[in-house]
C-alpha positions in Angstrom: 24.0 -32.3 2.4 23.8 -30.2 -0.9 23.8 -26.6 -1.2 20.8 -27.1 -3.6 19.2 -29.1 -0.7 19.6 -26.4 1.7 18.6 -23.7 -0.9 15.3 -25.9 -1.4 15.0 -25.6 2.7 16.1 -22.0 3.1 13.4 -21.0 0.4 10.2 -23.0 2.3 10.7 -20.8 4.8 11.5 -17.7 3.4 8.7 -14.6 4.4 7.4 -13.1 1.8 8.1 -9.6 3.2 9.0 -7.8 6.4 5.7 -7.4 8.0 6.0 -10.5 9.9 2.8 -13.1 9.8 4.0 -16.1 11.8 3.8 -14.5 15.3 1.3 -11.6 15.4 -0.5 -10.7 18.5 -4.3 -11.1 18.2 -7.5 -9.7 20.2 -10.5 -11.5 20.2 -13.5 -9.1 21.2 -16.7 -9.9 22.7 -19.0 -11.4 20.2 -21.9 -9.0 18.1 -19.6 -6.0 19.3 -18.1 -5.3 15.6 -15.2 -5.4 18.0 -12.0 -4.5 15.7 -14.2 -2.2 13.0 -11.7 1.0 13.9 -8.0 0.6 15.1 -5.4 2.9 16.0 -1.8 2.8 17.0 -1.7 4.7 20.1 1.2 5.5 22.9 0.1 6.2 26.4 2.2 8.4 27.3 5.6 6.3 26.3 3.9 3.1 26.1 2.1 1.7 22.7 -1.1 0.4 23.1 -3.9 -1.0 20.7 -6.9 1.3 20.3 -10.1 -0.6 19.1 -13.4 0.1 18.7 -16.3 -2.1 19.6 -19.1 0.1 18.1 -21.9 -2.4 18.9 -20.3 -3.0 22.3 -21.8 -1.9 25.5 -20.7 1.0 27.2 -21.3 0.6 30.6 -23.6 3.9 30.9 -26.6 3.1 32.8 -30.0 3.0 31.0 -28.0 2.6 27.7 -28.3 -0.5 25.3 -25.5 -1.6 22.6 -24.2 2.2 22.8 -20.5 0.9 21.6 -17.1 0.8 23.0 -13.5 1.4 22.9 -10.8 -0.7 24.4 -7.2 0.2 25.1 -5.1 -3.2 24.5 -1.3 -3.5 25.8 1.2 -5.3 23.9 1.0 -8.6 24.9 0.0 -12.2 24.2 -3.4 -12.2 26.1 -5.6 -12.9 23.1 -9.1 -13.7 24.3 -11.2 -11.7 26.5 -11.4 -13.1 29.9 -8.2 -13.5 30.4 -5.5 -11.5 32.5 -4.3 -8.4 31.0 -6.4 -8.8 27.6 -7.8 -4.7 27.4 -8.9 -2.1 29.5 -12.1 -0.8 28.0 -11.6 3.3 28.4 -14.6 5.3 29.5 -14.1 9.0 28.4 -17.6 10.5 27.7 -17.6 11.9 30.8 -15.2 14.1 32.9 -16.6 12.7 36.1 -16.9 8.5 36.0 -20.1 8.7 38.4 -22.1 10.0 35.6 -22.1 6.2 34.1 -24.1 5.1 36.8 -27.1 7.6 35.6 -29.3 7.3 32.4 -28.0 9.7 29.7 -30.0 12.9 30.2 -27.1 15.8 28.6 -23.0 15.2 27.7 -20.8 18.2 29.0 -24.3 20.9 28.9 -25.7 19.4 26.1 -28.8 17.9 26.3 -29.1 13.8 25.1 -32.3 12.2 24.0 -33.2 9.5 27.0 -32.3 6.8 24.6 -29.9 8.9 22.4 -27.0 7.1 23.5 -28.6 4.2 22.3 -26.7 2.6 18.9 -24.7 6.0 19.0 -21.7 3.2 17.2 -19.2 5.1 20.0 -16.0 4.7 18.8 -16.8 3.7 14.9 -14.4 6.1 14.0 -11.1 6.1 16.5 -7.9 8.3 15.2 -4.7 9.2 16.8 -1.4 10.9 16.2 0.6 7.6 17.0 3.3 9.5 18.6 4.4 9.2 22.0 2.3 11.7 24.5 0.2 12.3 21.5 -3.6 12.8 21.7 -7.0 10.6 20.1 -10.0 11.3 18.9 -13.3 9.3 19.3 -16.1 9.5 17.7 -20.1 8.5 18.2 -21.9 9.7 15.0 -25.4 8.4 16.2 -25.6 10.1 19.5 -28.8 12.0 19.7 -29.8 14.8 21.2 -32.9 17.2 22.3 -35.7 15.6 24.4 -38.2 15.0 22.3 -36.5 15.0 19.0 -34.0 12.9 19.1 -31.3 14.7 16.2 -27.9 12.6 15.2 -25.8 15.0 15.3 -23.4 12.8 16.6 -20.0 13.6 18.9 -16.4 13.6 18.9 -14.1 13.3 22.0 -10.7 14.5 22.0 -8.5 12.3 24.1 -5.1 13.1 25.8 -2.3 11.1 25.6 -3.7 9.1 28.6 -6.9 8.8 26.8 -8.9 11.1 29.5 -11.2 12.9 28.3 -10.0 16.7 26.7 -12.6 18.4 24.4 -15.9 17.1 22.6 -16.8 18.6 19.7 -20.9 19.0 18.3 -20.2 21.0 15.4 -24.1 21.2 14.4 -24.9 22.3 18.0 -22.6 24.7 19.0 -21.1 26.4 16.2 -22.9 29.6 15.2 -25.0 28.1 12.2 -28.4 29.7 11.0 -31.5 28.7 12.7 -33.9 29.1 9.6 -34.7 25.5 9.0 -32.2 23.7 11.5 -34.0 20.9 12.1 -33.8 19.9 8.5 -30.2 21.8 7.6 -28.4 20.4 11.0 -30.3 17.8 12.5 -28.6 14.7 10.7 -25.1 15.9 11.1 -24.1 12.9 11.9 -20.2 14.2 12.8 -17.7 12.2 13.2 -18.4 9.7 10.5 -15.1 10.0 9.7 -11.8 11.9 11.3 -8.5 13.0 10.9 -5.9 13.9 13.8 -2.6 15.7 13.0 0.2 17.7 15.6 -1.8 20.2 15.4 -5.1 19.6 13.3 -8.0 18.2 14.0 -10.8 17.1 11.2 -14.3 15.5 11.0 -16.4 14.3 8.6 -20.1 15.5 8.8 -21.9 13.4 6.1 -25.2 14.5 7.0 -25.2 18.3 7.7 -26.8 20.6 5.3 -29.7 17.8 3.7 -27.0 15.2 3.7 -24.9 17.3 1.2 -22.2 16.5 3.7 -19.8 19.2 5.8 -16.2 19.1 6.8 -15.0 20.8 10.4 -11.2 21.7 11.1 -9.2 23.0 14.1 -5.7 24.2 13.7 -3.9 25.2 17.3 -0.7 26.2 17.8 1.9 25.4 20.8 2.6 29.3 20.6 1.2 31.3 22.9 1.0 33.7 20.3 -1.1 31.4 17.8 -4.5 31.3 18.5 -6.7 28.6 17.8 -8.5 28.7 14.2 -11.9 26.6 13.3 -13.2 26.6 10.2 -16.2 24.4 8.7 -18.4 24.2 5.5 -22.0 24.1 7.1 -23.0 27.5 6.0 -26.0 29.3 4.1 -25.8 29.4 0.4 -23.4 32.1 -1.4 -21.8 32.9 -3.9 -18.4 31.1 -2.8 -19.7 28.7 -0.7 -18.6 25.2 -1.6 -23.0 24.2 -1.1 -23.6 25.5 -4.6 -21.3 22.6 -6.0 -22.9 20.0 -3.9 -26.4 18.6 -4.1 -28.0 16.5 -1.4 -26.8 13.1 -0.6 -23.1 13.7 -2.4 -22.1 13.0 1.4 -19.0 15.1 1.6 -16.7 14.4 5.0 -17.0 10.8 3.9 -13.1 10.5 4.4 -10.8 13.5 5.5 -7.3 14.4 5.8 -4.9 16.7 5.7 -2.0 17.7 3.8 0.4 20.0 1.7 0.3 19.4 -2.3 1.7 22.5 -3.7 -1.5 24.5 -4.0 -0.4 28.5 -4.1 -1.6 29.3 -0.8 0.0 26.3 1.6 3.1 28.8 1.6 3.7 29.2 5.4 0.9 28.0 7.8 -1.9 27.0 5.5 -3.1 23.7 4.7 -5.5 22.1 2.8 -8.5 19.9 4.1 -9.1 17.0 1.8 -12.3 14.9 1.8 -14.0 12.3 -0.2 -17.6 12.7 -1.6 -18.8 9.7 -2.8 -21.5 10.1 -4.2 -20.6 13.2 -6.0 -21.7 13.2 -9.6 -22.7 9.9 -9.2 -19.0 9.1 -9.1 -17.7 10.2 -6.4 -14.9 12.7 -6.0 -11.8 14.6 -3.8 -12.6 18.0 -2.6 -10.1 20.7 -1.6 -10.9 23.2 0.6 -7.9 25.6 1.5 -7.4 26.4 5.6 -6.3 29.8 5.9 -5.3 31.1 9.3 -7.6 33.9 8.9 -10.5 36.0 11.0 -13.4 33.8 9.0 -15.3 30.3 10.0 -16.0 29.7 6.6 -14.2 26.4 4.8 -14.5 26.6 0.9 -13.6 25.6 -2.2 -10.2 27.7 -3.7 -10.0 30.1 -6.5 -10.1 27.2 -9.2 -12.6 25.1 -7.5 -10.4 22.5 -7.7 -12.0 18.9 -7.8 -10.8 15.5 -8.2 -13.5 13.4 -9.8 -14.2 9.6 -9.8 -14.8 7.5 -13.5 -17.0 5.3 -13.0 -20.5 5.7 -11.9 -21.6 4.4 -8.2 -17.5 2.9 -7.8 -17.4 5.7 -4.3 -14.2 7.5 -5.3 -13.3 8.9 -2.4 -14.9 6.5 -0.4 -11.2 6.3 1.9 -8.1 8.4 1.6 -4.6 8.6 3.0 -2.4 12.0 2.8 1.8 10.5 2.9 4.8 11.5 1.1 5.9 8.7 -0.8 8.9 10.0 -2.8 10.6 12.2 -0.1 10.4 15.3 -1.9 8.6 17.1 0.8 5.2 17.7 -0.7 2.5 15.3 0.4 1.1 12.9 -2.0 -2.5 11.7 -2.1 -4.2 8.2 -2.1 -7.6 7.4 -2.8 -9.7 4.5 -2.8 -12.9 3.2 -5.1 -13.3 0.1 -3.4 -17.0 -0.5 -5.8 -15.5 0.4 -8.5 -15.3 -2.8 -11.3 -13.0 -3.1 -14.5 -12.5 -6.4 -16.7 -10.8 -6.3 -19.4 -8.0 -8.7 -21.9 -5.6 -8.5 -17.8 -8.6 -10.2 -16.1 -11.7 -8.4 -13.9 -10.5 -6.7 -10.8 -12.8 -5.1 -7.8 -11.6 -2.2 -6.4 -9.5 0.5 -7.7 -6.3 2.6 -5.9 -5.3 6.0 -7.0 -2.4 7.4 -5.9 -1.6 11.0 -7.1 2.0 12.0 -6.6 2.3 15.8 -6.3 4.7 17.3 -8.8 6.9 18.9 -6.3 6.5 22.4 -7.2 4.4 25.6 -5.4 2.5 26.3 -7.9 0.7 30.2 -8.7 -2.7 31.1 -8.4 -5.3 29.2 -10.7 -2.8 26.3 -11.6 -4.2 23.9 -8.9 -4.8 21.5 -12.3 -0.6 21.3 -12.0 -0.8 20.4 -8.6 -1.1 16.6 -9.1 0.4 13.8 -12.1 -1.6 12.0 -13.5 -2.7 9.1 -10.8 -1.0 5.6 -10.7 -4.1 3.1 -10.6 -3.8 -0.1 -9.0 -6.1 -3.1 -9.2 -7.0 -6.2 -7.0 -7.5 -8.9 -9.4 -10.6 -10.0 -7.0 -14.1 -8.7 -8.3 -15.8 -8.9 -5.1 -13.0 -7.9 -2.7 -13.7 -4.0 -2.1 -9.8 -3.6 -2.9 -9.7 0.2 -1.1 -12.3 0.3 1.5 -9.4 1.3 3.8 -6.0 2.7 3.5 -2.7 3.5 5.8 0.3 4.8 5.8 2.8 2.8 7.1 5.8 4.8 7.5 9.5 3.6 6.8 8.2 0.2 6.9 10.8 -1.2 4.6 13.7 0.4 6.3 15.3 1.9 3.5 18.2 4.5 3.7 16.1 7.3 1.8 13.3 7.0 4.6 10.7 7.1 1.9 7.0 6.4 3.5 4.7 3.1 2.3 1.3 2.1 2.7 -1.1 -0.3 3.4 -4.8 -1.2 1.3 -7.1 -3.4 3.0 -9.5 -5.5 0.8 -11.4 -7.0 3.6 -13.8 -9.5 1.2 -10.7 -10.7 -0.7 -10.3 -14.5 -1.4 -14.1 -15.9 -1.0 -14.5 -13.2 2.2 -11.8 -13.7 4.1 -10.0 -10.3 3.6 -6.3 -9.7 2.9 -3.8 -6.3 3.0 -1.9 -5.5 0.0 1.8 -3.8 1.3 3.0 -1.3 -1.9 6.4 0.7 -0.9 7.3 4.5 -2.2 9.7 5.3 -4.2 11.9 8.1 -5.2 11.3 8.2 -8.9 7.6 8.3 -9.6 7.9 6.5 -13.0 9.6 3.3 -10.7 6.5 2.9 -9.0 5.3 -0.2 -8.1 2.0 -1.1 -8.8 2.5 -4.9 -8.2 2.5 -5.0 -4.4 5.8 -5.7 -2.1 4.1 -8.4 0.0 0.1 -9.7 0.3 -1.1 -10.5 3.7 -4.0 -13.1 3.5 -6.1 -13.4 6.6 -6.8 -16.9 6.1 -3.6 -17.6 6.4 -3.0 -16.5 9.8 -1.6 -19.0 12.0 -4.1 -20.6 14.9 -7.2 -19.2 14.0 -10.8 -20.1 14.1 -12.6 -21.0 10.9 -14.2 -18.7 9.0 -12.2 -15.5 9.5 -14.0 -12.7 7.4 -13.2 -9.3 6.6 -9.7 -9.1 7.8 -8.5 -5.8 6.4 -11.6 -3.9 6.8 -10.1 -1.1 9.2 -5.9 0.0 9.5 -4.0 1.8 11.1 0.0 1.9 10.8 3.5 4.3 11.4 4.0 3.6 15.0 6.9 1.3 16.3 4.4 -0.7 18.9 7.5 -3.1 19.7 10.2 -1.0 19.4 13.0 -2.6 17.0 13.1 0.4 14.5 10.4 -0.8 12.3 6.4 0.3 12.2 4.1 -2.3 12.9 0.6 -3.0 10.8 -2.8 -2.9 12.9 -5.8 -4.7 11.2 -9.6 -5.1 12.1 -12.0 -8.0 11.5 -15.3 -6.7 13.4 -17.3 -9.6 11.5 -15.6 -11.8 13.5 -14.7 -9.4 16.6 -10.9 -10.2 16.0 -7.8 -8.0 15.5 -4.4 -8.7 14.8 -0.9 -6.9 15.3 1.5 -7.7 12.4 4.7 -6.4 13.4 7.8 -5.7 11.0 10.7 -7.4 11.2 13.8 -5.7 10.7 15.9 -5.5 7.1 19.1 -6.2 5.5 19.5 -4.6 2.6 21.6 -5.9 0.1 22.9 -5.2 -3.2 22.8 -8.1 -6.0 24.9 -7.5 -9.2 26.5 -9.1 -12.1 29.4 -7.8 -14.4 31.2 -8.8 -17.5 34.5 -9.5 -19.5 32.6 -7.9 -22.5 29.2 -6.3 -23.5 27.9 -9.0 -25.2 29.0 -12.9 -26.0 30.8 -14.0 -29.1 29.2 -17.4 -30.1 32.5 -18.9 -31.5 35.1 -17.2 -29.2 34.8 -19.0 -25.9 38.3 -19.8 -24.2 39.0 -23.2 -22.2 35.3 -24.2 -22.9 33.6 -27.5 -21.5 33.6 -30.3 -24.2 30.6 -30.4 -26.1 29.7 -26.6 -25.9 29.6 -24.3 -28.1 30.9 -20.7 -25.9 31.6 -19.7 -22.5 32.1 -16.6 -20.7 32.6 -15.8 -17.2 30.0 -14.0 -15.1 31.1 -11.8 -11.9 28.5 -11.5 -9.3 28.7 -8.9 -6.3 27.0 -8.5 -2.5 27.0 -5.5 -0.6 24.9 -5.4 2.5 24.2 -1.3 3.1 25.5 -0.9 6.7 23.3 2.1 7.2 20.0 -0.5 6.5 21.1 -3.3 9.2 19.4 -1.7 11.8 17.7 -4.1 13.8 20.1 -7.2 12.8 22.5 -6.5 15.3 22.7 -10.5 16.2 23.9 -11.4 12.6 27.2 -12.4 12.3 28.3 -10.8 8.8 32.1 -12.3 9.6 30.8 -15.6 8.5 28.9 -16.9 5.2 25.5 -15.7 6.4 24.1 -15.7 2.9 23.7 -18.6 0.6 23.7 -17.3 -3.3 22.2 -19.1 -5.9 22.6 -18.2 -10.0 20.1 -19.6 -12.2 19.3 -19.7 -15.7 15.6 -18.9 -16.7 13.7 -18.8 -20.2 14.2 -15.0 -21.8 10.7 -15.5 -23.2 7.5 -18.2 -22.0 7.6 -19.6 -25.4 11.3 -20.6 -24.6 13.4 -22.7 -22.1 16.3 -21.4 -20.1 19.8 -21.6 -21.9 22.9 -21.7 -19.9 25.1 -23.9 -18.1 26.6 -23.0 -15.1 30.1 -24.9 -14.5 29.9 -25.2 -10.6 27.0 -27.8 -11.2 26.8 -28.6 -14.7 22.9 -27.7 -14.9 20.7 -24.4 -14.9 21.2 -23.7 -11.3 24.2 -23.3 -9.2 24.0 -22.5 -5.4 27.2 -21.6 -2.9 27.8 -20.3 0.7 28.6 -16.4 0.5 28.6 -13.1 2.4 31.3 -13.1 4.7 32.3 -9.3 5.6 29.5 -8.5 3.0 29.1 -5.5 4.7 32.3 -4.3 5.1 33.1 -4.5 1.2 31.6 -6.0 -1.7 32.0 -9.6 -2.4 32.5 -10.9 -6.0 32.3 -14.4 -7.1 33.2 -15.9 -10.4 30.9 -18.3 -11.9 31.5 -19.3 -15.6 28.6 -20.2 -17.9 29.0 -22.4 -21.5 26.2 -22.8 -24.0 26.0 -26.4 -25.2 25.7 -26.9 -28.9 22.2 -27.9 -28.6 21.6 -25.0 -26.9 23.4 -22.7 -29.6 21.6 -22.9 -32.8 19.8 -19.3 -31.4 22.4 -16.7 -31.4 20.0 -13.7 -31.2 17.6 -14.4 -28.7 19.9 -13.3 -25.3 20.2 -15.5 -22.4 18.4 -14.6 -19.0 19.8 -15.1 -15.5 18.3 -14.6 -12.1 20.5 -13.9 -9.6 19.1 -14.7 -5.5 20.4 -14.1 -2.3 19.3 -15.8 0.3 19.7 -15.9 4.9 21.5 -19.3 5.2 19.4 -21.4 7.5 17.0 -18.6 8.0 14.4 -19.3 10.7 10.6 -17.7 11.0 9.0 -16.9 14.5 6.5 -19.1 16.1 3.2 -17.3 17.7 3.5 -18.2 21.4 0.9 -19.7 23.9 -1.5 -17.4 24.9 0.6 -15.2 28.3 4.2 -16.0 27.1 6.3 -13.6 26.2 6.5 -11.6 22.9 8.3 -12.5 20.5 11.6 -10.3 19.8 11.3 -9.8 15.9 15.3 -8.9 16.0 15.8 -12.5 15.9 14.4 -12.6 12.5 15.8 -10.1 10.1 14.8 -10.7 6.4 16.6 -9.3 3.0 15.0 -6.5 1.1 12.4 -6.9 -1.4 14.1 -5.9 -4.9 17.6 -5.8 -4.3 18.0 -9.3 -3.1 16.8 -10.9 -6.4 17.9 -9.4 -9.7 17.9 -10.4 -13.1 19.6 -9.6 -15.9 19.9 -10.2 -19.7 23.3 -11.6 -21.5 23.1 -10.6 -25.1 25.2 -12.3 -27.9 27.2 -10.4 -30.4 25.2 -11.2 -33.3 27.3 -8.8 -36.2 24.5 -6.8 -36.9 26.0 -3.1 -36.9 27.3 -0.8 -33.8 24.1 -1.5 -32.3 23.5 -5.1 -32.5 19.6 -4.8 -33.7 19.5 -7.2 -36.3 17.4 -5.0 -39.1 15.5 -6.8 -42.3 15.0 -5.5 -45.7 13.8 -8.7 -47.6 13.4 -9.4 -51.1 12.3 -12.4 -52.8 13.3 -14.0 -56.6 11.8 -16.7 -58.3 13.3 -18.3 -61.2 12.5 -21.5 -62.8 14.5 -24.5 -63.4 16.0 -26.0 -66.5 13.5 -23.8 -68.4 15.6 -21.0 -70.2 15.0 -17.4 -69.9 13.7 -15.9 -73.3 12.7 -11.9 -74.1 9.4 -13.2 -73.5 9.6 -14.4 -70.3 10.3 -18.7 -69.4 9.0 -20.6 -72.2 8.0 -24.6 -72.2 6.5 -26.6 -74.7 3.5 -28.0 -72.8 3.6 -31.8 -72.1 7.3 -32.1 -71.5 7.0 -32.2 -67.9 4.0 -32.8 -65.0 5.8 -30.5 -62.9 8.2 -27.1 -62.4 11.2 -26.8 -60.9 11.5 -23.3 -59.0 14.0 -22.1 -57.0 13.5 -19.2 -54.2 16.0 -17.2 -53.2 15.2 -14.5 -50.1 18.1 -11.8 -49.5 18.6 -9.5 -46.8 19.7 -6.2 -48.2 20.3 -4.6 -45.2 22.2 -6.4 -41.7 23.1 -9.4 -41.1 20.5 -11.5 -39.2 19.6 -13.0 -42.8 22.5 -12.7 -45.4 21.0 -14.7 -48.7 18.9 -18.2 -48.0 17.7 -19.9 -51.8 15.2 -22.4 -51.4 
């Protein structure tokens, strides 16, 4: 068999990234439930579970109808409800579980509307720290309560680690608000629309407190004893600093909230900032900051500079998700934000859905310089018009694996490709300007293996960071709530390698080649090097790097589309050469010589350079296979892959084309015209008219300056 052959096989199978798509673990929930609209990656206690929210789902209360669920999923390969160990569905609204037997008449003193539990969309919004003993939150923005009136004010439940139930929070109820007008100021609160969870931070978005202006709430404790326990929240009377007199009604700020540290004057020490989308602010949507100071007063407001973040474009929902991750490890957080209706077309095609991510510049800045804080954002585009590109966003952590432990993320455009949703992987970096806006791997749900037609809206909820399988790697978890499904995408682990070429020379002489092939023209040798990182193996323990794990394959590709690939390699006589490499790769770095001749027909262009990819490849790699529903898991360290970029490298090999120290061939043309066999006289070319029916003229074109064009007489 040929090493071409078995590069032909070993490329069929190769994954297009890390975050494995042939054996993820699936949930499907019970139909009309929305089961899978809000994920989490959760530990209880030690041990990773699944958090999912069935919002339309019922919860088991007595006297309550489609008042939604959550369910708390092991990792395993149960897939469909009914079957043993699928989920445990987690009731937590209650300290004592007898209370589910009785109709909903009040939730820990509060008192509920009879039917207020009714299409309260419990667990819509589910967050959690994704650490191991870390805690949850879970939200029902629709629960009602008062007898007769019936308010939304909605609910959130924090959960320990165990997911019993800790604290619930009613901002609009219990925090000391103004009366006058309460029915109209605080009766929609609506809390926990959205949430945010941190080590010590909790956050919820209010969208319809204060005349559906929108609020934010915020609690920041401490593990010292000496700390106490700060809550802030924007729901307050007009004044004169008060972020109300920026916001009119239905600009819903708490749409999205987070939390994070930018480089804003004031995050010096124990303060943070509170971030939340608006989207409906200015009719564009927008980013607020609002400053949490560890101070005597409830109130959460804009800073000194009022700082804002606005969208573009009218009615695109700036804002509409955001994620708060460092993605260039320089210690400051950086800030993601999504416009999911936001539309562009232009000469690059018509995109739907728009990314910003605004890398902070690194530096604490002084009072009234919060316009420093931020560069100018990196947009990126979904070249789908109708795919909501941005509706939701994770970080992903040290997905990757590489050795600067630099943090990636996850977009979810869950009406991608005709409906079916997909998840778009991008990967930080530590030089801003390297960013890449082209994404490290696209995750289609339609091209899932072994499911159902018609999956739609896969990518419409997130959550990743969290090692559910333990190899080293975070794992990806997705919603599909139109079709009740959910799907684990687990990473697999990551060599990463290091592809390079060196040369004799800096450039190639046409007419100097040494011990060339018959019929050609030049040749020159190329070097090329592997290195596997040892530090980046983790998680590829079975690989045997003693042996020719790799194959390596050199091929010659067109510089430009309007030209074909130029270069022979010797080993095969064609465009493309492959070989066996990689023994002890990671020990020290393997070079192998390939020489390369130009045939004479491939000659006659001396300044265009030639262009080279460089690939390396696992030999005989193999991808998982999804298992029967109740096998066993599938143990991704079985599976490593090669790293994105540095696997696959091209380069340029210029020629020497004589045209000064720094080979840019320059022009400086001028053109004569002279006449032939008619002489030259003081008054110009004379000829007696009739001699000839034609002229003879002769062209000549000279380069005054380098040498790409010396003198051509036409």
């Amino acid at each position: 068999m040929s090493w071409a052959f078995l590069l032909f096989l070993c490329l069929s199978c190769v994954h297009p990234f890390n975050i494995d798509v042939n054996a993820p673990i699936y949930r499907f929930g019970p139909k009309g439930t929305n089961f899978g609209y809000s994920v989490a990656e959760h530990f209880k206690g030690e041990k990773p579970v699944m958090l999912i929210g069935a919002p339309r789902g019922e919860s088991g209360q007595w006297g309550t109808e489609r008042a939604g669920a959550m369910y708390s999923c092991d990792i395993n390969t149960f897939y469909n409800i009914g079957s043993q160990h699928w989920c445990e569905q987690v009731r937590f609204e209650y300290d004592n579980s007898e209370d589910y037997a009785k109709r909903p008449n009040e939730t820990r003193g509060r008192v509920v509307h009879p039917l207020g539990k009714n299409d309260q969309l419990l667990a819509s919004t589910i967050v959690s720290k994704g650490t191991k003993n870390g805690s949850a939150l879970v939200c029902a923005p629709l629960i009602r309560y008062h007898q007769t009136a019936a308010y939304p004010q909605g609910a959130c439940y924090e959960l320990e680690s165990n997911l019993r139930l800790q604290s619930t929070y009613a901002t609009c109820a219990q925090k000391n608000l103004p009366t006058t007008d309460r029915h109209n100021e605080y009766g929609g609160c609506m809390e926990g629309f959205s949430a945010a969870i941190t080590q010590d931070t909790i956050v919820t978005g209010l969208i319809g407190s204060v005349k559906w202006t929108g609020g934010v709430f915020a609690k920041k404790s401490s593990a010292s004893i000496f700390d106490s326990v700060v809550e802030k929240f924007t729901m307050n009377q007009p004044a004169e600093d008060s972020i109300r007199t920026r916001l009119v009604a239905h600009d819903y700020l708490g749409y999205s909230v987070d939390i994070g540290r930018f480089g804003f004057w004031y995050e010096d020490g124990k303060p943070i900032t509170v971030v939340s989308g608006a989207t409906r602010y200015g009719e564009h949507g927008a980013v607020i900051f609002l400053p949490f100071i560890q101070d005597s007063s409830s109130k959460l407001t804009l800073n000194e500079d009022k700082f804002i973040i606005n969208g573009t474009t009218m009615g695109s929902a700036f804002g509409y998700s955001i994620e708060v991750v460092d993605l260039n490890g320089d210690g400051f957080d950086d800030l993601i934000v999504g416009a999911p209706f936001e539309h562009r077309s232009g000469i690059d095609g018509n995109f739907g859905g728009i990314v910003y991510v605004y890398f902070s510049q690194g530096v604490q800045r002084q009072k009234h310089e919060s316009h420093l804080v931020f560069h100018p954002p990196k947009i990126i585009k979904s070249p789908d018009f109708y795919s909501q590109f941005g509706l939701s966003i994770t970080k992903l952590g040290n997905v990757d694996g590489d050795k600067n432990g630099l943090n990636d993320f996850a977009v979810g455009a869950p009406f991608a490709f005709d409906g079916s949703g997909a998840v778009y992987i991008y990967l930080g970096t530590k030089n801003i300007d390297k960013f890449r806006k082209k994404p490290a791997q696209v995750i289609k749900g339609n091209e899932l293996p072994n499911l159902p037609d018609g999956i739609r809206s896969f990518g419409f909820s997130l959550s990743g960071g969290s090692d559910m399988d333990e190899n080293g790697y975070p794992d990806l978890l997705v919603g599909s709530p139109s079709k009740n499904f959910v799907a684990l995408l687990r990473s697999r682990p990551v060599i990463s390698i290091d592809a390079k070429h060196k040369m004799q020379t800096r450039m190639i002489d046409i007419d100097k080649g040494v011990n060339c092939p018959r019929g050609s023209k030049t040749c020159f040798p190329l070097e090329m090097s592997i290195y596997v990182d040892e530090e980046t193996k983790r998680g590829a323990e079975l690989v045997d790097f003693s042996s020719d794990v790799f194959i390596c394959n050199l091929e010659a590709i067109p510089y430009r589309a309007d030209i074909t690939a130029r270069g022979f390699i010797e080993g095969s006589h064609s465009h493309n050469y492959s070989w066996p490499c990689g023994s002890n790769s990671h020990k020290q770095t393997r070079t192998y010589r390939q020489n390369i001749y130009l045939p004479v027909q491939e000659a006659k262009d001396w300044i265009t350079p030639l262009k080279f990819r460089f690939t390396v490849s696992i030999r005989n790699e193999k991808k998982p296979i999804q298992p029967p529903e109740g096998s066993q898991v599938v143990d991704l360290k079985h599976f490593p892959v090669l790293n994105k970029y540095g696997a696959s490298y091209e380069f340029n090999v210029p020629f020497n084309t004589l045209c000064g120290e720094d080979h840019t061939c320059q022009t400086d043309l001028s053109l004569k015209a002279t006449f032939k066999d008619i002489p030259l006289t003081p008054n110009g070319y004379v000829s007696n008219v009739g001699e000839k029916d034609y002229l003879d003229i002769t062209f000549t074109v000279e380069n005054k300056k380098r040498r790409l064009i010396k003198r051509i007489s036409i």
